[in-house]
C-alpha positions in Angstrom: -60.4 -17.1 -96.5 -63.0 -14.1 -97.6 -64.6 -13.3 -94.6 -67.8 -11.1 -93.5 -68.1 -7.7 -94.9 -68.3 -4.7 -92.4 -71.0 -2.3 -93.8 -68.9 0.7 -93.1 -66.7 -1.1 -95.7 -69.2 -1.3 -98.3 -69.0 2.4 -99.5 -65.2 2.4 -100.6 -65.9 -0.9 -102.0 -68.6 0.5 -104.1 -66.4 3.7 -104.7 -63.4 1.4 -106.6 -65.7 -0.7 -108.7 -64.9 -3.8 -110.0 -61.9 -5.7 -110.0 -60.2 -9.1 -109.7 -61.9 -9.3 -106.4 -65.4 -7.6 -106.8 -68.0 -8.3 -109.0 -71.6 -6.1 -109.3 -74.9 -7.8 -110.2 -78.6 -6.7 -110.3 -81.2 -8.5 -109.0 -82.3 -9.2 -112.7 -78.9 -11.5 -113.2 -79.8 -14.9 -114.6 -79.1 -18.5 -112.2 -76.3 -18.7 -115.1 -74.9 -15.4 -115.1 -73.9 -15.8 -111.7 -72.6 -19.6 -111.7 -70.3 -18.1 -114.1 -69.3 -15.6 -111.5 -68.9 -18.1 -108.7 -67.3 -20.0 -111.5 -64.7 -17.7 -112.5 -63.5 -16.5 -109.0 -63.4 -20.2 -107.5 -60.8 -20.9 -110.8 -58.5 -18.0 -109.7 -58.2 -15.9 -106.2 -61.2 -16.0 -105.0 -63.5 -12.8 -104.4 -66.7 -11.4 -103.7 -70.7 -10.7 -105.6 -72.5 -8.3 -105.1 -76.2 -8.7 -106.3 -78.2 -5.2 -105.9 -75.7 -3.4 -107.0 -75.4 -2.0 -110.7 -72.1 -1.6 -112.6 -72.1 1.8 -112.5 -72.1 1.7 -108.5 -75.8 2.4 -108.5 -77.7 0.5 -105.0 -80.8 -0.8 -107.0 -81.2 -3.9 -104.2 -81.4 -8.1 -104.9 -85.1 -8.5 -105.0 -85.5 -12.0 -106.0 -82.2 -13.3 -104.7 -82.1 -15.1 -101.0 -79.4 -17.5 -99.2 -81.4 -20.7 -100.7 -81.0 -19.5 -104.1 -77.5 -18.4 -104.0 -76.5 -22.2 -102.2 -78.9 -23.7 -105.1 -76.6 -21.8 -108.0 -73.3 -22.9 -106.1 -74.3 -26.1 -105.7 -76.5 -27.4 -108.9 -74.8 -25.8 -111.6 -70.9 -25.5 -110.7 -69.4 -28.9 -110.8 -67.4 -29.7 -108.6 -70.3 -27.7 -106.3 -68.9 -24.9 -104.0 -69.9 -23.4 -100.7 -69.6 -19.8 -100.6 -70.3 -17.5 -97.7 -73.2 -15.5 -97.5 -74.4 -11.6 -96.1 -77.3 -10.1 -96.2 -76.5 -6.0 -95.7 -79.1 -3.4 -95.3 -78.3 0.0 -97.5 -80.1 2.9 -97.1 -84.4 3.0 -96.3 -84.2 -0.8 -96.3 -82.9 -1.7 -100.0 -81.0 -5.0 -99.3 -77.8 -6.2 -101.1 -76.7 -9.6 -100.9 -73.1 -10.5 -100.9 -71.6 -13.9 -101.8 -68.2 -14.1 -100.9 -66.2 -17.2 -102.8 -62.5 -18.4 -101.7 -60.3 -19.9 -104.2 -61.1 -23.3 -105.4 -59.4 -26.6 -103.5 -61.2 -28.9 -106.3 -60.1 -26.8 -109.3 -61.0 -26.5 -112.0 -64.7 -25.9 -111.6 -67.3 -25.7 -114.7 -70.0 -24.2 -115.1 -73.0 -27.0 -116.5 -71.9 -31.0 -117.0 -70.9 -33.2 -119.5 -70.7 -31.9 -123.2 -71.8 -28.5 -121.9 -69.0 -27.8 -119.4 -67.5 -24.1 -119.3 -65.2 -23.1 -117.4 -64.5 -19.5 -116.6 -61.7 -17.2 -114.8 -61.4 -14.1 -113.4 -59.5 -11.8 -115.4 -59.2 -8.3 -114.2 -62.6 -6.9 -113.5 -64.0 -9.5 -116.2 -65.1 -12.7 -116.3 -63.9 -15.0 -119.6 -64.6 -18.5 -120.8 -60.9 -20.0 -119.9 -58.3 -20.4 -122.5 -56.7 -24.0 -123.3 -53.5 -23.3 -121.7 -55.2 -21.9 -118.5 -57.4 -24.6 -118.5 -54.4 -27.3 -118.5 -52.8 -24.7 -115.8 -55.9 -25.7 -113.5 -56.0 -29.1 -114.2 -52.4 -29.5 -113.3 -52.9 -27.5 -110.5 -55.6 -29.8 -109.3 -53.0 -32.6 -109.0 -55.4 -34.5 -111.1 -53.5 -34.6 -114.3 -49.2 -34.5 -114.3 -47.9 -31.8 -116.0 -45.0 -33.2 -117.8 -47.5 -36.1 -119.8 -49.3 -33.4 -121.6 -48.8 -33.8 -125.2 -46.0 -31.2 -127.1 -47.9 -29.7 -129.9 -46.9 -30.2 -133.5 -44.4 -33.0 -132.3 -43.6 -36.6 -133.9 -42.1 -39.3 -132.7 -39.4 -38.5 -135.0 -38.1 -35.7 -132.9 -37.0 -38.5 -130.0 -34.0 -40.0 -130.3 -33.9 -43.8 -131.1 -30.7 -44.6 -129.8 -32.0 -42.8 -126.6 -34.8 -45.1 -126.6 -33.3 -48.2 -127.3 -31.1 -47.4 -124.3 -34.1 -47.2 -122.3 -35.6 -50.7 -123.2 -32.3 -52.1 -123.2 -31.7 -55.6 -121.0 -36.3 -55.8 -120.4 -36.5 -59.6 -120.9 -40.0 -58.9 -122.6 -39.1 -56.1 -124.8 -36.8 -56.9 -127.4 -36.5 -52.8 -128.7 -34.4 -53.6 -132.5 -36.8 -56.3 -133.2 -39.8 -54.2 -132.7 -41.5 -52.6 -136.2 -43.0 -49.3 -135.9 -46.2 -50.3 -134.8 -45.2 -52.1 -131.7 -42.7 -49.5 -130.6 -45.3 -47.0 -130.9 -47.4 -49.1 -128.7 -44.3 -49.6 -126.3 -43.8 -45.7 -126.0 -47.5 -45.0 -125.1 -47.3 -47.2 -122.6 -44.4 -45.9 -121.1 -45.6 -42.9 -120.9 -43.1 -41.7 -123.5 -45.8 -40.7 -126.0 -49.2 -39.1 -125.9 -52.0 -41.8 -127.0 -53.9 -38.5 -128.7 -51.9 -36.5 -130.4 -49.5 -39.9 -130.8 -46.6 -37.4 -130.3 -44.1 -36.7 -127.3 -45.1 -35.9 -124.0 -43.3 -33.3 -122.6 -41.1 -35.6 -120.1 -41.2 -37.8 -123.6 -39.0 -35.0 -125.2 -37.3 -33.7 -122.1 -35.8 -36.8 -121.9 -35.6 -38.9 -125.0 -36.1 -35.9 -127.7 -33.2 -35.4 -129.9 -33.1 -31.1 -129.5 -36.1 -30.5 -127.5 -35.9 -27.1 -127.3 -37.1 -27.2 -131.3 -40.6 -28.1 -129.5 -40.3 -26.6 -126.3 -38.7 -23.1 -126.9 -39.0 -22.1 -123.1 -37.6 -25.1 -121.5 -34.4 -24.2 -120.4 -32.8 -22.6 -117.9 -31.3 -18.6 -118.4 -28.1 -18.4 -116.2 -26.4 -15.1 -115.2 -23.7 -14.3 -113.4 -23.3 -10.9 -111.6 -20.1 -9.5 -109.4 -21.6 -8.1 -106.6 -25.0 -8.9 -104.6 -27.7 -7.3 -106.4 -28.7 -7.5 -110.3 -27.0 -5.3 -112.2 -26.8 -4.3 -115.6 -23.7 -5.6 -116.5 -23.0 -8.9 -116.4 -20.0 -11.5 -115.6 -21.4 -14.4 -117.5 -24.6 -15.5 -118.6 -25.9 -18.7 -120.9 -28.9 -20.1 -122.1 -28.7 -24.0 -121.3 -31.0 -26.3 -123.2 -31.0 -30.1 -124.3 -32.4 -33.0 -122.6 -33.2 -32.3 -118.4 -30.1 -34.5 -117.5 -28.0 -32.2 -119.7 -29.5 -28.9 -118.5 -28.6 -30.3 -115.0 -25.1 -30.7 -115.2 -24.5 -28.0 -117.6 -26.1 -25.1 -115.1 -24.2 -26.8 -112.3 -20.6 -26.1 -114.4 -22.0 -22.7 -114.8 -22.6 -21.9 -111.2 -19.6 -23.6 -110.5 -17.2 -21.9 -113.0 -19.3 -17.8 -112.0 -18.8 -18.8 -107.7 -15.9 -17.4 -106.2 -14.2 -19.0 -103.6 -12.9 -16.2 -100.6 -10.0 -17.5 -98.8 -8.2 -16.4 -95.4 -3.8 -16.9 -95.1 -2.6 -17.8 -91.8 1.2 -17.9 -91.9 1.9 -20.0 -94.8 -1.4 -21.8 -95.1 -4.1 -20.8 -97.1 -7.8 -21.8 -96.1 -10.7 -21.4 -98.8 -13.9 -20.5 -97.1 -16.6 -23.4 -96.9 -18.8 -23.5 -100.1 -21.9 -25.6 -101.4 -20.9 -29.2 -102.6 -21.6 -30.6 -106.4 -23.7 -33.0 -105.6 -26.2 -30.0 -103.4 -26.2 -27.8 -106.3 -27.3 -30.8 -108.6 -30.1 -31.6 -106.5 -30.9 -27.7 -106.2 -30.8 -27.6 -110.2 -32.9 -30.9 -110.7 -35.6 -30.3 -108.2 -36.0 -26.8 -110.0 -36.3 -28.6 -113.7 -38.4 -31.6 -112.7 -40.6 -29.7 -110.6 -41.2 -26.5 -112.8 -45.0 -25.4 -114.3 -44.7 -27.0 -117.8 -47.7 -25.2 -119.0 -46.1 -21.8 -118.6 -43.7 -20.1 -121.5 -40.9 -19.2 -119.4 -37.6 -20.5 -118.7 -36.2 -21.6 -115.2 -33.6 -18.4 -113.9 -30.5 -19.1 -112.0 -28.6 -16.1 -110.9 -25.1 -16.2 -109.2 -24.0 -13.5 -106.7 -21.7 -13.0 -105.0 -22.6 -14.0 -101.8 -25.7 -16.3 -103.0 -27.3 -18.8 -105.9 -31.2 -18.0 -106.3 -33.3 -20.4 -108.6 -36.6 -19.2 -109.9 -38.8 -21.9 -110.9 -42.1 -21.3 -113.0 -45.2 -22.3 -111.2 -44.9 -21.9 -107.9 -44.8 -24.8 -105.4 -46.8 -28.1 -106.5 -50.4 -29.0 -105.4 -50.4 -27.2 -102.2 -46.9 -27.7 -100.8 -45.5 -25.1 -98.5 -41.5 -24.1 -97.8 -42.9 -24.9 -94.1 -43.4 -28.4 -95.4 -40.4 -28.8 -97.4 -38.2 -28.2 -94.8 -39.0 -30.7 -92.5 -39.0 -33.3 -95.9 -42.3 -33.2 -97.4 -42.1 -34.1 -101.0 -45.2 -33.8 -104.3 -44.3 -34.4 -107.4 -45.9 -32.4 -110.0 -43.8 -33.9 -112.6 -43.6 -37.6 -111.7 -42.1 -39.1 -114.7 -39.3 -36.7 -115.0 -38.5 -36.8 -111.0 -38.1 -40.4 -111.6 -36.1 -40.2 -114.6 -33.5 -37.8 -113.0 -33.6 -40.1 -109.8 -32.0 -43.2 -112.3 -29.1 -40.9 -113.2 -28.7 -39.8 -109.4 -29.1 -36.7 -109.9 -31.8 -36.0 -107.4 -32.5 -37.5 -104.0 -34.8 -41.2 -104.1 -36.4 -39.8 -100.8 -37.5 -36.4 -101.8 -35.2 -35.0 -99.0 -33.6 -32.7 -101.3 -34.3 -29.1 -99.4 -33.3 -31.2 -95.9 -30.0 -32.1 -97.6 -29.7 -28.4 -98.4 -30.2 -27.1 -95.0 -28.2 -30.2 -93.5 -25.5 -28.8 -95.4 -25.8 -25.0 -94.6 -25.3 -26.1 -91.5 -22.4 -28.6 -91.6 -20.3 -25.9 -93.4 -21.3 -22.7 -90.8 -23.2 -20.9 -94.0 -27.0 -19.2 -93.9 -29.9 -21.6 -94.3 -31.3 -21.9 -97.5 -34.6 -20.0 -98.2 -37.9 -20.7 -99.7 -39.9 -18.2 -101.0 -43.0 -17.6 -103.8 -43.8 -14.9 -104.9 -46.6 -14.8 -107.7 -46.0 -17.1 -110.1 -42.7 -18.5 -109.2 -40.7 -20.8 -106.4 -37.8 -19.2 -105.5 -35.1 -21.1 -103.4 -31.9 -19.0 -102.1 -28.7 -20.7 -101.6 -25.9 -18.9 -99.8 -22.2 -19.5 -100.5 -20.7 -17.1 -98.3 -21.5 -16.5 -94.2 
């Protein structure tokens, strides 16, 4: 949460000028200008106004501006309405500046105006910028409000699924007889299931992750990059690496041969008996594998990363954590779904826990077999879980 302002604090402000966090404004700024402001911060980190103050750094004061008309902006013309804190700090021979401090939105995405004449805006760098389509689905998802993996795949057709795939799907439903179907009806069946956009009457991305017939033609960056190095940091060269791609079933089980085929197994001799040292189960590293594809940020170009040390498995996932989950939380078996269609569809094949209790498997595991618990991390943009294979 942004807090109060010390005034001794104001001058170095001032002295950096504007960035992701700070904004300048003279008192002459329109209600508009700054619900566009308000706007653009509550849609990414959050930050801080400053009316009476000039781009250039120049203390001109906010004559016009009070507390009622800053709530009135915040709460008439940003929908969903925000509260942001407000200071009132006294420059130099009385000129006031007025500082409106805005944390980052819990009902994202806001808008600036209703209906038809929504715009929504985000902060990026020391600007403010009407908000792209692909950030805008970004937010949405984010919101909870909208599941990432039944947006539509661009340029798609429901002739890149696989009909055999399907058939499978509908196969033994009483009411859905899938070879007697013509085109029309099964079009009707896949929108329903979820299977197909009703817009864009294409796939939806959990419609080609797990029916599509090479959906990587569509969805370049779903996949997951593998690499494999000898010791425990990255380096440059490389025991193995692979690019895995197909349906999400087949990325599962192919990345869990590759970490299984890159992990080396340490062993002890005592007299004539050799011992190998404890390592991760199949069925743990499916589960760490699946829970990284299904849950993954669909609305961002990059691949999921798996790298293999020596001494550890870390999986990057793209997106962070879902809707406000934290490792604290998943540890003690809190489960959200971003991608609900496609956590369901791995949970038919088994390859992910019904419960949700994957990360609690994980650490029930570490410590069954006398090896570090797994960790949690997420750094900007990304969920990273650590695995460790050796004590």
């Amino acid at each position: 949460m942004i807090g109060p302002l010390a005034k001794d604090e104001l001058a170095s402000l001032i002295a950096g000028g504007e960035d992701s966090f700070t904004e300048f404004k003279g008192p002459d700024v329109s209600n508009r200008d700054l619900a566009k402001e308000l706007c653009a911060f509550s849609n990414s980190a959050g930050g801080r106004v400053f009316v009476g103050i000039d781009v250039d750094g120049t203390i001109v004061g906010s004559e016009g501006w009070d507390e009622e008309r800053i709530m009135n902006v915040a709460r008439t013309l940003l929908d969903p309405p925000i509260v942001p804190g407000y200071q009132r700090l006294v420059w130099h021979q009385g000129t006031e500046i007025i500082v409106a401090s805005i944390d980052q939105g819990v009902e994202k995405p806001h808008a600036v105006g209703g209906g038809e004449g929504k715009h929504y805006f985000v902060r990026v760098g020391s600007t403010s910028r009407e908000a792209s389509r692909e950030e805008l689905i970004r937010l949405t998802q984010a919101s909870g409000a909208v599941a990432g993996d039944l947006r539509p795949v661009i340029g798609s057709t429901v002739k890149d699924l696989d009909d055999a795939l399907l058939a499978g799907r509908f196969a033994g439903r009483r009411t859905i007889q899938w070879d007697a179907l013509d085109e029309t009806q099964r079009l009707d069946v896949l929108i329903n299931g979820e299977i197909v956009h009703p817009e864009t009457r294409g796939p939806t991305v959990a419609g080609l992750l797990c029916y599509g017939r090479a959906p990587q033609e569509r969805l370049a960056y779903a996949t997951v990059n593998c690499v494999s190095y000898r010791g425990v940091v990255a380096e440059r060269e490389l025991l193995d690496r692979a690019e895995i791609g197909g349906r999400v079933d087949q990325q599962v089980n192919d990345t869990v041969a590759f970490i299984e085929r890159n992990l080396r197994n340490p062993s002890t001799v005592s007299g004539l008996t050799r011992e190998d040292a404890p390592r991760p189960s199949r069925e743990s590293l499916r589960e760490l594998i699946a829970n990284a594809v299904a849950h993954r940020h669909y609305g961002i170009a990059g691949p999921t990363q798996v790298r293999v040390f020596g001494n550890r498995i870390e999986v990057l996932s793209p997106g962070g954590l879902p809707n406000g989950v934290t490792p604290a939380a998943m540890r003690v078996g809190v489960s959200v779904r971003r991608n609900e269609f496609l956590v369901q569809y791995l949970e038919s094949l088994g390859l992910v826990d019904a419960v949700g209790r994957g990360v609690v498997l994980l650490l029930e595991e570490a410590a069954r077999l006398g090896l570090p618990e797994p960790t949690i991390k997420t750094p900007e943009g990304f969920a990273v879980v650590t695995l460790f294979v050796t004590s």
